[in-house]
C-alpha positions in Angstrom: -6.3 -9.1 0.1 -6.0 -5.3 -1.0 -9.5 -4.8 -1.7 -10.8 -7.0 1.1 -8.5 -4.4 3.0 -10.1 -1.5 0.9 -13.7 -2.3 2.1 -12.8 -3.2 5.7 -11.4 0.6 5.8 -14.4 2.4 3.9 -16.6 0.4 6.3 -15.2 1.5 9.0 -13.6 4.5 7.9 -15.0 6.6 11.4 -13.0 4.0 13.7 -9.8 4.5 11.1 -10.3 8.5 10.9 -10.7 9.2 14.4 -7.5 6.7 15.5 -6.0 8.9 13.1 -6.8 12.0 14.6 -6.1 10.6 18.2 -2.5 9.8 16.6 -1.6 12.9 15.3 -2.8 14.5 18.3 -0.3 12.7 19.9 2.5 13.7 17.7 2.0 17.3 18.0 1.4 17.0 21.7 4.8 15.6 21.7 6.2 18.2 19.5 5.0 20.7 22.0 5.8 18.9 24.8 9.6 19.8 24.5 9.2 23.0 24.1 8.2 23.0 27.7 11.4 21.5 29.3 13.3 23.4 31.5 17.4 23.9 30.4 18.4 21.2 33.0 15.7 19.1 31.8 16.8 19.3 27.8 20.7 19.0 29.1 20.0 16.1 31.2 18.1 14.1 28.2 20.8 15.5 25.5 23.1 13.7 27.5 21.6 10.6 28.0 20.5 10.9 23.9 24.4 11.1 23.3 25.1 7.9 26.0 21.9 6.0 24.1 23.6 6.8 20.3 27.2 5.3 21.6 25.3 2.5 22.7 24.2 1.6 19.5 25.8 -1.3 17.9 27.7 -0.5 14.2 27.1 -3.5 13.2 24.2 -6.0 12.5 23.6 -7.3 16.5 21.3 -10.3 16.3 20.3 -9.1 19.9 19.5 -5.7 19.0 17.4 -6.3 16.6 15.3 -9.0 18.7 14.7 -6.6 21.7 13.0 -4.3 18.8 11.2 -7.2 17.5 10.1 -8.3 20.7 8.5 -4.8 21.9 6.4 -4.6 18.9 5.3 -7.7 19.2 4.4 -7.3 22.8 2.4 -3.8 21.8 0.2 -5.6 19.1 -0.3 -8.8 21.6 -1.2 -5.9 24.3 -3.3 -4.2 21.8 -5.2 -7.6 20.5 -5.8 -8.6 24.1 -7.6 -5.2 24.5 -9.6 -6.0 21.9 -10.9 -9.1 23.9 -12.7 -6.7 26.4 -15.2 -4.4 26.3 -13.7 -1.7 28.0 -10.6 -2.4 26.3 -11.3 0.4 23.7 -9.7 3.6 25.4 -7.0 1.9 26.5 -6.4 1.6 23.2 -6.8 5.1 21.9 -4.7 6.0 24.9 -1.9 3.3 23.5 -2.4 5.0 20.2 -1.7 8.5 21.6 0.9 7.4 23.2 3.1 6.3 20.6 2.3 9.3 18.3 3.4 11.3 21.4 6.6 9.6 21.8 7.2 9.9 17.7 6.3 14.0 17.9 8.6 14.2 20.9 11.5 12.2 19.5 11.2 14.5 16.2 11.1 17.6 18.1 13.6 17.0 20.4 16.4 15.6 18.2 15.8 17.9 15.5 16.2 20.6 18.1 19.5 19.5 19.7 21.1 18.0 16.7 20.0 20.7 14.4 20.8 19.8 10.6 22.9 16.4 11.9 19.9 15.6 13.6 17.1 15.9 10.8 19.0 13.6 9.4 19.2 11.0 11.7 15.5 11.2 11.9 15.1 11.0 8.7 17.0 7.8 8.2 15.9 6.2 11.9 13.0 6.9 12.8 11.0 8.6 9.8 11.2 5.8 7.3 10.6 3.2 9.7 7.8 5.0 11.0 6.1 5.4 7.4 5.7 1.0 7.6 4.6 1.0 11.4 2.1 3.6 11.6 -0.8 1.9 8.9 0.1 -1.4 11.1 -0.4 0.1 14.4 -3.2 2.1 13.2 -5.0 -1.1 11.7 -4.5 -3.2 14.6 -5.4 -0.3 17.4 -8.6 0.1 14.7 -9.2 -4.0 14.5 -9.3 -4.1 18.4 -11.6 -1.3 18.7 -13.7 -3.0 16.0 -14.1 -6.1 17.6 -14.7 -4.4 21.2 -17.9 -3.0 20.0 -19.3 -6.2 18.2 -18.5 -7.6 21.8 -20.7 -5.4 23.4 -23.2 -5.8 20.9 -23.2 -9.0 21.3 -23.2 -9.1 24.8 -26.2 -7.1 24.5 -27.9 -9.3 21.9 -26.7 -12.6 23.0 -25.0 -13.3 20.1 -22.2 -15.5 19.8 -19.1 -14.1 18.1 -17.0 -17.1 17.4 -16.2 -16.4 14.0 -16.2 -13.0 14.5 -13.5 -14.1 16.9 -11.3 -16.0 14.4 -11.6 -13.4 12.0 -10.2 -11.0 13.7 -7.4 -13.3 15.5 -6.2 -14.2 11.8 -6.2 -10.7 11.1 -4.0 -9.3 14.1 -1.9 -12.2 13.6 -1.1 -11.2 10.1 -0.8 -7.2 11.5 1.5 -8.8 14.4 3.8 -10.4 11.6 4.3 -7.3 9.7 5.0 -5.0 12.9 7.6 -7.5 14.1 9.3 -7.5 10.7 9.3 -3.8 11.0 11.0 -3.5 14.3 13.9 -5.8 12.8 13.3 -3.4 9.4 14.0 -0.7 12.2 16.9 -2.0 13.5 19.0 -2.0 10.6 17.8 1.3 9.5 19.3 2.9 12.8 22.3 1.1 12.2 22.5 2.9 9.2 21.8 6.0 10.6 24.3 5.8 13.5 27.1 4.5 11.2 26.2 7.0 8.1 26.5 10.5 10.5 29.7 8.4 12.6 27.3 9.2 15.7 
């Protein structure tokens, strides 16, 4: 599986790379972003940041952690149902930025209201869970482009892709299964996080 995994990426390592960049453009677009709010702005959303961290449960919530595993399942179905179009590719890329966007501007914008209390937290609730959900976002974002273009190709060629097709269902099912298990994996880490500081 690893080094079926290890030629998929070298083979299209120009898909994987500029996904990448899109990402990280989107994380320091975010980063920058809040250095453009206004002080009611930053007041109003360090407010409702404080309202949203009392809010968190203390405990494991069965509930809590389903709503997380539910979103990312409903980004990878989104992103998988892209991949079923051919003009589903910068939608994608767009899906991509935006998530690196919202990461960069979560960072920032903690960091920068919490101060040292706030690094922390990152750290411990959105860092480490982010370090598992990135590679899985970027290899499904990067399996949907993939298959977009071989459906335009094929289009083109009259070729029919219907293993093509299962391949790369099986595939995004797999991504799907580990992006779900990191939403509940993120769940319990922002427990932690929220009950460690006493936030």
């Amino acid at each position: 599986m690893r080094k079926k995994l290890g030629e998929h990426i070298r083979q299209y390592w120009v898909i994987y790379l500029t996904l990448s960049s899109v990402y990280l453009a989107g994380v320091v677009f975010g980063a920058v972003g809040v250095g453009a709010l206004g002080v009611s702005e930053t007041s109003q959303l360090g407010k409702f940041l404080d309202t949203l961290l009392k809010s968190q449960p203390v405990a494991l919530d069965p509930i809590f952690l389903g709503q997380l595993a539910r979103d990312m399942f409903i980004m990878m179905a989104g992103i998988w149902i892209l991949g079923l179009t051919i003009i589903g590719a910068p939608l994608i890329y767009l899906i991509v930025f935006t998530r690196g966007f919202i990461l960069g501007f979560t960072v920032s914008f903690i960091i920068g209201v919490k101060g040292t209390l706030g690094l922390g937290l990152i750290l411990i609730t959105v860092l480490v869970p982010a370090f598992l959900a990135i590679p899985l976002l970027l290899l499904g974002a990067g399996l949907a482009t993939i298959f977009s273009f071989l459906l335009l190709r094929g289009k083109a060629r009259g070729e029919s892709l219907r293993r093509e097709f299962l391949y790369y269902t099986a595939a995004a099912t797999f991504v799907t299964i580990g992006a779900v298990a990191v939403g509940v994996v993120q769940g319990y880490f922002s427990i932690l996080g929220v009950r460690f500081f006493g936030l």
